[in-house]
Every structure is written in C-alpha cells, then in structure tokens.
C-alpha positions as CSV (number, residue, x, y, z in Angstrom):
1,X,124.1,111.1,-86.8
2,X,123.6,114.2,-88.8
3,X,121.0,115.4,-85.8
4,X,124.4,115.9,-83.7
5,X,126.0,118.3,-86.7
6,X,122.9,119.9,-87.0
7,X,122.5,120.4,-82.8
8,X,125.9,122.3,-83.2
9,X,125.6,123.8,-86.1
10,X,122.2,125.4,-84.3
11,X,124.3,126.2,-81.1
12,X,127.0,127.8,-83.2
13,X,124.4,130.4,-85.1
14,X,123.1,131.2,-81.3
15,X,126.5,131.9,-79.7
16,X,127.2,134.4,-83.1
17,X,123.9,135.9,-82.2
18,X,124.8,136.4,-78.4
19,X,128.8,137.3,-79.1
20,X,128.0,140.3,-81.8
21,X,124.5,141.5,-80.7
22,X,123.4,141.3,-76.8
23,X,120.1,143.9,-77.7
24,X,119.1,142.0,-80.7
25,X,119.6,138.6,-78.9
26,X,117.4,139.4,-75.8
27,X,114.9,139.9,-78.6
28,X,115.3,136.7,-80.0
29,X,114.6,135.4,-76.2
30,X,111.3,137.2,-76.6
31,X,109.9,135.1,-79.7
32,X,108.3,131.9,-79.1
33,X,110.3,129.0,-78.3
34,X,109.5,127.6,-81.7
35,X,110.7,129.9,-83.8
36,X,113.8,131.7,-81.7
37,X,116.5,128.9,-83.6
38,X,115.6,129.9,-86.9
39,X,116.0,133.2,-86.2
40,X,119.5,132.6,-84.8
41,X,119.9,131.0,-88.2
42,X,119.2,134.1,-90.1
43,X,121.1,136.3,-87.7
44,X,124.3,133.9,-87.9
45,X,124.6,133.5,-91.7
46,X,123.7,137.7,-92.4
47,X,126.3,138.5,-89.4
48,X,129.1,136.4,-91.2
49,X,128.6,137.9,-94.4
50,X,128.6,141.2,-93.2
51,X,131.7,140.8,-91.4
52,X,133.9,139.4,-94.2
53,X,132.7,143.0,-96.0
54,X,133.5,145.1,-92.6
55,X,136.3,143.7,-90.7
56,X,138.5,141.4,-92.4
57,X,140.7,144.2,-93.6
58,X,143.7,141.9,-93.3
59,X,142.7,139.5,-95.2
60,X,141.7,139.2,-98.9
61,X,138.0,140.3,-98.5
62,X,136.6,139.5,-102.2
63,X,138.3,136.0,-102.4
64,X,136.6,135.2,-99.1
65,X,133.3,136.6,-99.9
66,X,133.6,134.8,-103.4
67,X,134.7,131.4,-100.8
68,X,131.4,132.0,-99.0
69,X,129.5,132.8,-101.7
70,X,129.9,129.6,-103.5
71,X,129.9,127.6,-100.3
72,X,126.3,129.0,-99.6
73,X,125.1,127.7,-103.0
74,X,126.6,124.4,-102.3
75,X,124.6,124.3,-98.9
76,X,121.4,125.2,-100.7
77,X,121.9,123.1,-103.0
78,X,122.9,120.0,-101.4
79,X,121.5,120.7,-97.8
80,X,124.5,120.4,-95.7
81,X,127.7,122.2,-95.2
82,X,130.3,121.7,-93.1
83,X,130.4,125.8,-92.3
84,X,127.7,125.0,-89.3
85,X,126.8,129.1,-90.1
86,X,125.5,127.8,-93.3
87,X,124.7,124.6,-92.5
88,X,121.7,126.6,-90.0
89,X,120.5,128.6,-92.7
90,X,120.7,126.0,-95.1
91,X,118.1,124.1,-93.0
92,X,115.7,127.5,-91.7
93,X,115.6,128.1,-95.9
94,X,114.2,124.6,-96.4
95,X,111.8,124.9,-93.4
96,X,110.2,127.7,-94.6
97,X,110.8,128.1,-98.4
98,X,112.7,131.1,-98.2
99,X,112.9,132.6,-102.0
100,X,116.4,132.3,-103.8
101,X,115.6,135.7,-104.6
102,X,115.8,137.1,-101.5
103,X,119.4,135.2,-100.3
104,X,120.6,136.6,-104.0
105,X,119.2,140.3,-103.3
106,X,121.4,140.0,-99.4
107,X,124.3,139.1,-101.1
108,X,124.8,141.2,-104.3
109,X,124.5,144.4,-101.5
110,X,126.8,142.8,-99.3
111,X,129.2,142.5,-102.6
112,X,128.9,146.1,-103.1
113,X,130.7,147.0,-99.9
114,X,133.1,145.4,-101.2
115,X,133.9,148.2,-103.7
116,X,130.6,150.9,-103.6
117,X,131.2,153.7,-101.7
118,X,128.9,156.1,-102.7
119,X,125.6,156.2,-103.2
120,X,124.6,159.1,-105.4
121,X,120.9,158.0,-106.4
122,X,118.0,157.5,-104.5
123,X,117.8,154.7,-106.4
124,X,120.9,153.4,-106.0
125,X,120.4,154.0,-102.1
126,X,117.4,152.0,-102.2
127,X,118.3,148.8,-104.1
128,X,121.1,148.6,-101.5
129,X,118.8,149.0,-98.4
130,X,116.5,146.4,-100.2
131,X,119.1,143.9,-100.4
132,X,120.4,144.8,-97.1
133,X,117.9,145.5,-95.1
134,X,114.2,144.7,-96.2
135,X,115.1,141.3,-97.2
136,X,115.7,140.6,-93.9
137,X,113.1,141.3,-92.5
138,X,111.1,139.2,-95.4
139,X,113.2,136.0,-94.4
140,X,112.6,136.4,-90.6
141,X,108.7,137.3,-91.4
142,X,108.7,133.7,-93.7
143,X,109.2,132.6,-89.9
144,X,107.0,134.1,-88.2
145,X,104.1,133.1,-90.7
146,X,104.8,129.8,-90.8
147,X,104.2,129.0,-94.2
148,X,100.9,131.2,-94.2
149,X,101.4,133.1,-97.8
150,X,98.3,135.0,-97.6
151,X,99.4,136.4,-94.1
152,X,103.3,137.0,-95.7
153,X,101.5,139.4,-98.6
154,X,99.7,141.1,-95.7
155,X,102.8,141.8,-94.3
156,X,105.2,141.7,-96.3
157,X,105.4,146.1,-96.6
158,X,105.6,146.6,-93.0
159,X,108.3,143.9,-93.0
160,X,110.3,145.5,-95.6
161,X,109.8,149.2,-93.6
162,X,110.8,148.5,-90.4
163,X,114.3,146.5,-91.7
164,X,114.9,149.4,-93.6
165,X,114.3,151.5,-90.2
166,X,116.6,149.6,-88.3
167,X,119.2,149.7,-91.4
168,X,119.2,153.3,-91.8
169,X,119.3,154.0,-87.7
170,X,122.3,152.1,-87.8
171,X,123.8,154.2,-90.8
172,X,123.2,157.1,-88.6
173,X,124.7,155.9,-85.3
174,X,127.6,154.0,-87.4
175,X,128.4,157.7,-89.6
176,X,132.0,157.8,-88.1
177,X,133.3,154.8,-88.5
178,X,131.5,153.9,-91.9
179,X,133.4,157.3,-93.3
180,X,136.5,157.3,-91.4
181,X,137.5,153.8,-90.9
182,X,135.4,152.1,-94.2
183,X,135.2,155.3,-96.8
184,X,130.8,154.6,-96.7
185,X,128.2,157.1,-96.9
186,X,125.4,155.6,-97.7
187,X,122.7,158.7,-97.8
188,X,122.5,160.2,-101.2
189,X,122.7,164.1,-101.4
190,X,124.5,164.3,-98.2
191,X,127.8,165.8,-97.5
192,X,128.7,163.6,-94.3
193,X,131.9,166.1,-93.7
194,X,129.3,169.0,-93.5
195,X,126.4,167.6,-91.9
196,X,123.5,169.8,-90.5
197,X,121.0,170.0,-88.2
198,X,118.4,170.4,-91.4
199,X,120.1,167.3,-92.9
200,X,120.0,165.0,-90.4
201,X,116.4,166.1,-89.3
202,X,115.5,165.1,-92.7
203,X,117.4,161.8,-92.2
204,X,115.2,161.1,-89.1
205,X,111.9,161.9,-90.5
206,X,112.4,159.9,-93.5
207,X,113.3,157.3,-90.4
208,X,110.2,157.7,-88.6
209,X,107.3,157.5,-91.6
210,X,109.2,153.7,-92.1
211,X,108.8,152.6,-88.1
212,X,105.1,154.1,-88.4
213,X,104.7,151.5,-91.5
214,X,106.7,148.7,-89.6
215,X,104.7,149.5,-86.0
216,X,101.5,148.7,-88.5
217,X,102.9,145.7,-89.8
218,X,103.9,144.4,-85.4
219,X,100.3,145.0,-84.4
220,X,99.4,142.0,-87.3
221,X,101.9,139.6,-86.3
222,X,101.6,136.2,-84.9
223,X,101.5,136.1,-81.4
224,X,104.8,133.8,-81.7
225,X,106.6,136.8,-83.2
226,X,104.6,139.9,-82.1
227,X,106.4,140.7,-78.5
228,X,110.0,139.9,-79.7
229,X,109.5,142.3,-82.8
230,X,107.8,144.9,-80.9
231,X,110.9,144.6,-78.0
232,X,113.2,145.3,-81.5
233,X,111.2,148.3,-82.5
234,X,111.4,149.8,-79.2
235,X,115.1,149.7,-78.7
236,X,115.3,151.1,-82.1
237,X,113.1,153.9,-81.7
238,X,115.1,154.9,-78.2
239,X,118.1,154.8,-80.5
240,X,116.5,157.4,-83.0
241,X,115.1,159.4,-80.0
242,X,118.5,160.0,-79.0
243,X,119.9,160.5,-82.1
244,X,117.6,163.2,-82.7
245,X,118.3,164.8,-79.5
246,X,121.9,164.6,-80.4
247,X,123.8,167.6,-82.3
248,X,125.0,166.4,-85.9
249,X,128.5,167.5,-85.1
250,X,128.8,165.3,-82.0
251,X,126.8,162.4,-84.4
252,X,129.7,162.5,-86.7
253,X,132.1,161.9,-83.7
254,X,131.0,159.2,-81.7
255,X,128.6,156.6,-82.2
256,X,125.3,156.8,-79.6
257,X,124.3,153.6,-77.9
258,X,121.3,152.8,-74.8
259,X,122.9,152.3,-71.4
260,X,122.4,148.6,-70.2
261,X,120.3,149.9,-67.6
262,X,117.8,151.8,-69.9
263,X,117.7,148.5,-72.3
264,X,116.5,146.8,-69.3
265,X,113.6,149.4,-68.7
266,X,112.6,149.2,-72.3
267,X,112.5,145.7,-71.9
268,X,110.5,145.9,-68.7
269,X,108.3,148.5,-70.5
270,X,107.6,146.1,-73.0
271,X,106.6,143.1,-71.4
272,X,104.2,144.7,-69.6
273,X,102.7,146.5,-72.4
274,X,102.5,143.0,-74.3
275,X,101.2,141.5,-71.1
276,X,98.6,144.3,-70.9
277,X,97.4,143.4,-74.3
278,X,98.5,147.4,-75.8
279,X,99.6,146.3,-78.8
C-alpha cells in the first residue's frame, strides 16, 4: 500500500529535519499538529538540495544536482518517487498547489552555487535571496493558509522578508566558512577580507527593516502557524543581537551560535508570550 511508502517517506523528511536543524525543528513542534508534516516536507527536500551544492565536495556536485533535478520533475510530474525526500514534497506541493514557479526560482539559485561566487549587483544579490530564501517562506506560508489565496496576497510580503532575514543572518554567521572553505560572498560591495564595523552595521540594519516587515506579517498568521513562526523569529533575532554585539574581526573567524540553554529560555519566553495573547 502506497500509505506505508508515503508513512516513511513522511518519517524520513522529519528525521532530515531533526538530524541537520535541532532550533528549526523545535519550531516545527510549535505549529499545529496539522500542518508540522508538511513542513518537514519542505525542510527535507530544500535541505537535500542545499547539501549536494555545500558538502558533497567529493563527489561530482553538478551531475548530482542535474540527477536530482530531473528526479524532482519526475515526482511532480508523476506524484511518486522512490527518493522518499521527494516523494514528501511531491505530496505537500499537491496538497497545497504550490506554484512551479516557486520550486523553479529554489533551484536555479541552488544551481548557482554550483559555479557563482560573487555577487557584484544588488540585483544579482537579490534574485539569489529570492530564489533562496523568499520562496521559502512563500511555500511554507501556502501551508499555513490552507488554500486561502486572499489571506496568501496579504501575506505574501512579510513572508518573503522574514526568509530573506533568516537567509541573510545566516550569511553573516556562516562568513568564514562560506569564504574560506566554499569561495562565497554573497553581499555585494563588501570586501569580506576587510570587513568593518561600518560594513557590517549596515549589513545588520538592512537585516532588521526585513524582521520589522516579517514580525508584521507573524501577527496575521493563522493561529495554526503563528506561535511556531514567531518561536523562528525569536531565535533569529537573538542570533542578530549577538552578531551585532560581536566585533567584525572575530565574525570573520568563527561562526556565533545560542547556547542550548538560552534556546530553551527563548522558547520559554515565547510560549508564554503566545499564551498571554502578546502577539
């Protein structure tokens, strides 16, 4: 029975979720029962196709991007694959009606890491975060609408801004070994090998006008999705607070993370300021 596949096909794109994010899967636990799978989907088949860009540097990275790539067309097509990664997404796309657009915007900035490794443009830098970023958000916000396409336009900006805030707080954190170990730099008109206080500052604050959009965008949410977002935002903000607090020579040298303890107190923290009805 093709409900068994499907059963571990589901429990394969929740263990990815678990075994390469523990902060962004206690967020997951925070969503409604009825949506956390779906999410898992997305995470599983975004997670795979980033890593065949990032780590596979032993193995022939464009033939098995170009191997996944026409393997995720066959399982949209046909609405199966025996990659259970795909196989999930597969079945959250047809749930929902997730655009082609949006899968084919993911992948052609994935593909660029493949070879890109400068952005020089602000426009250039933005078609990448789109692809990589914002149309994640847009996928998981399909989710949490439920079909609702009136309540999708509503939201659809403050989706898009607070993907592109956790994007770009993870270029920050992930400076050294997207330079060093990958040859990246992703922010246009930077020199990474003399970054500055005044650069970086500006780095932040272009961070902090796209979690004000994205907070905007939380307080509309369904209640199904609103805490487990808002738990996301948090830890991301406490990253950026500590990246800002953090000298750009030492930001270049290591890469900043929260303390399991401190997770658990934002987590804490934002329970009760769900519970309390605050946002």
């Amino acid at each position: 029975m093709k409900s068994i596949f499907d059963k571990v096909s589901f429990d394969c794109s929740k263990n990815v979720t678990k075994s390469y994010s523990t902060s962004f899967s206690s967020a997951v636990k925070m969503l409604a029962p009825s949506i956390r799978q779906d999410i898992y989907n997305i995470y599983g088949f975004v997670r795979f196709a980033d890593e065949i860009v990032d780590t596979f540097h032993d193995y022939n990275k464009e033939e098995l991007f170009e191997l996944f790539e026409k393997d995720l067309s066959n399982a949209l097509q046909n609405k199966i694959s025996l990659n259970p990664i795909l196989n999930s997404f597969q079945h959250t796309v047809s749930k929902y009606n997730i655009p082609n657009e949006l899968i084919n915007a993911f992948m052609k900035s994935m593909k660029l890491d493949l070879s890109k490794k400068e952005y020089h443009t602000d426009d250039e830098y933005k078609e990448y975060i789109y692809g990589s970023a914002d149309v994640v958000g847009l996928m998981c916000l399909k989710v949490f609408v439920n079909g609702d396409i009136s309540k999708y336009e509503t939201l659809k900006n403050g989706a898009m801004r607070l993907g592109s805030a956790f994007q770009k707080v993870n270029f920050l954190r992930d400076l050294k070994a997207d330079f060093e170990d990958l040859s990246r730099t992703y922010f246009p008109n930077t020199d990474l090998t003399k970054l500055d206080e005044l650069s970086k500052q500006q780095i932040i604050k272009e961070i902090e006008a796209d979690f004000e959009a994205g907070y905007q965008g939380i307080l509309n949410l369904p209640i199904e999705a609103k805490f487990g977002v808002y738990t996301a935002y948090v830890y991301y903000k406490k990253l950026l607070s500590k990246l800002k607090k953090t000298p750009s020579l030492e930001i270049k040298n290591t890469r900043i993370r929260v303390p399991d303890y401190q997770k658990y107190g934002l987590f804490a923290k934002c329970y009760f300021t769900y519970k309390l009805n605050i946002i």
